[in-house]
Every structure is written in C-alpha cells, then in structure tokens.
Phi, psi and omega in degrees: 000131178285099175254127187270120165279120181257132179133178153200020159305202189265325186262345167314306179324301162320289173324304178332269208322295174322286223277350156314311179274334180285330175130027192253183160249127188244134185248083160306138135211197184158162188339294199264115180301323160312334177278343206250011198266310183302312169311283162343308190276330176286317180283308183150193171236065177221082153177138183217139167297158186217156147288138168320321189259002153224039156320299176298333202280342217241342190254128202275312170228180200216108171240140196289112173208093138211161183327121162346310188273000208236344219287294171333266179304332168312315193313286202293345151312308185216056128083010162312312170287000200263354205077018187283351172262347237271122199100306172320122162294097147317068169310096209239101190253059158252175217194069118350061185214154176262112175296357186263314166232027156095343193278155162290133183293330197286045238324339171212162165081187151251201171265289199309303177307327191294305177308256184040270157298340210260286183313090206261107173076065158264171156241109214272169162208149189239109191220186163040352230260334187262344168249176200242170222277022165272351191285308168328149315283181191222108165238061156242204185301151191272004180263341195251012196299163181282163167236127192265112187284110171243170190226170151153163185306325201231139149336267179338301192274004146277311173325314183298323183301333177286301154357272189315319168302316192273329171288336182294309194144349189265200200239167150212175218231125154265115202277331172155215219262172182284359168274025153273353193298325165324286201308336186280322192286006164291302235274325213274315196287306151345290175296311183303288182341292152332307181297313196283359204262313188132025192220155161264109168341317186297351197220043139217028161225170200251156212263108202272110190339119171293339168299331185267340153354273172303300176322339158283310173329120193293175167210177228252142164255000000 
C-alpha cells in the first residue's frame, strides 16, 4: 500500500519506519521540501519526498501529522478542498490541545472534523493521536499491545485504519461516528494533565478484569 503521510516530524518519521517494515511504501510531503526529503532519507528507501502537488494522487490513504496551528494550510497545500482526497481514507493523528495545560483548543468540534470540512469527500478516521510516536512498533504479546481508540464515519476506512494499526503492533477500539472525535482529542488533553501532576496515565484509569470483559459481550441465543 502506497501511504502518504503529510507532516515530516518525529511522528511522521516514526510511523513511517513501523510501516516500512510491515511491506507498505511511504510518500512524504509537507511544506518544506528539505524537511520531507530528510524524513524520507531517516525511514529508508522504500519512502520517498513527493511534491505537493502530486501528493494525493500518488497515495492509496493519507495519513495527517502536523501540527494543530499548521492543519488548515497543510490541507490546501496538497489540494484537499479542491478535492484532491475524494474518496480517500484520511487518517487524522492531531492533537488540537495547548500543551502547557492540556486543554483543548478548538471551542467546538474537532481537529478530525475540521479535516472533514477541509478535506471535500475524504473519508476522515480520528486515530494514532494518544500515543507518542516511541510507542511504535509494539512487539510484545499481542494481549498486551496498545489500543488504539478510533472514530469515523465509513466502514471501509475504519476497517483500512485497522489494518494500519495492526501493522504497528496495536489493537483497535471503534468507539463510535466521527462527532466522538472531540472526546478522544479530550482523552489526549486528559493524559497531558496527567503527565504534568507527575503520575502515568496508565494508572489513572481503571484496570479492568478481562473475565468481566468477555462477560459484557452480548451474546447470540
């Protein structure tokens, strides 16, 4: 699978690198062609820098890592209101949060809503966002892999996330329609909270028995 990653930051790098190893071809871009050429050159060579401008075209899915403040203009770089995603499964891993105190920025809505509006016929999925791109890959027992909670509207392109997801090594949770997306990018602001008190996130929710697990699971009569 060709996946174009838009960003070229540590978690563009990161993902990349995972998905590399798994058989996929990774396409970068992003503003500075020096940064996606270098990112490229950090994964290996089954990743290549792209032009902006034939970025969508050349990518079977899209997945989004940039910056909150940067999103918008990333989109219109390579032609998303234009419709250059139409179709597409559209991963969307930003974290819309003010980092000094955890809160979310957008006053309504979401980041993953925002692609959505921007991004004219993607099919959005709201993923990867809570963990930090050192999470990658994950080779331990698969019972103990992370889980990735995703949302979005169309089947299909939650099916594709999971795919993607399972190649890194994690599980995934579909939590529900893409207007869950708020509460995950909260759950992101949430964690920072944590982190900044002095405690691990993992031990501030509760652990819950996999026997009462199975035991919620309806069952067929």
């Amino acid at each position: 699978m060709n996946i174009g990653i838009l960003g070229t930051g540590n978690l563009a790098v990161t993902l990349g690198s995972a998905w590399t190893t798994a058989g996929h071809t990774l396409l970068l871009s992003g503003r500075n062609p020096q940064h996606a050429s270098k990112a490229a050159d950090q994964i290996g060579q089954t990743a290549e820098a792209v032009d902006p401008a034939d970025f969508a075209a050349r990518a079977d899915v899209v997945v989004v890592a940039v910056p909150w403040d940067g999103l918008e203009g990333a989109l219109s770089l390579v032609g998303a209101p234009e419709g250059s995603f139409d179709g597409k499964t559209v991963i969307d891993c930003t974290n819309p949060v003010n980092y000094a105190t955890g809160d979310l920025i957008p006053a309504s809505g979401s980041a993953a809503e925002l692609v959505a509006r921007t991004a004219r016929g993607a099919h959005v999925v709201k993923a990867l966002h809570l963990f930090a791109g050192a999470s990658w890959p994950f080779t331990g027992p698969q019972e103990s892999a992370p889980v990735v909670a995703i949302c979005g509207d169309e089947a299909s392109a939650l099916d594709r996330a999971a795919v993607l997801i399972r190649g890194l090594g994690g599980q995934t949770a579909v939590v529900g329609g893409l207007t869950s997306a708020r509460q995950l990018e909260e759950a992101a602001g949430f964690v920072m909270k944590i982190v900044a008190a002095g405690f691990n996130p993992r031990l501030a929710v509760p652990d819950v028995d996999p026997a009462l697990l199975r035991a919620s699971q309806p069952t067929d009569n």
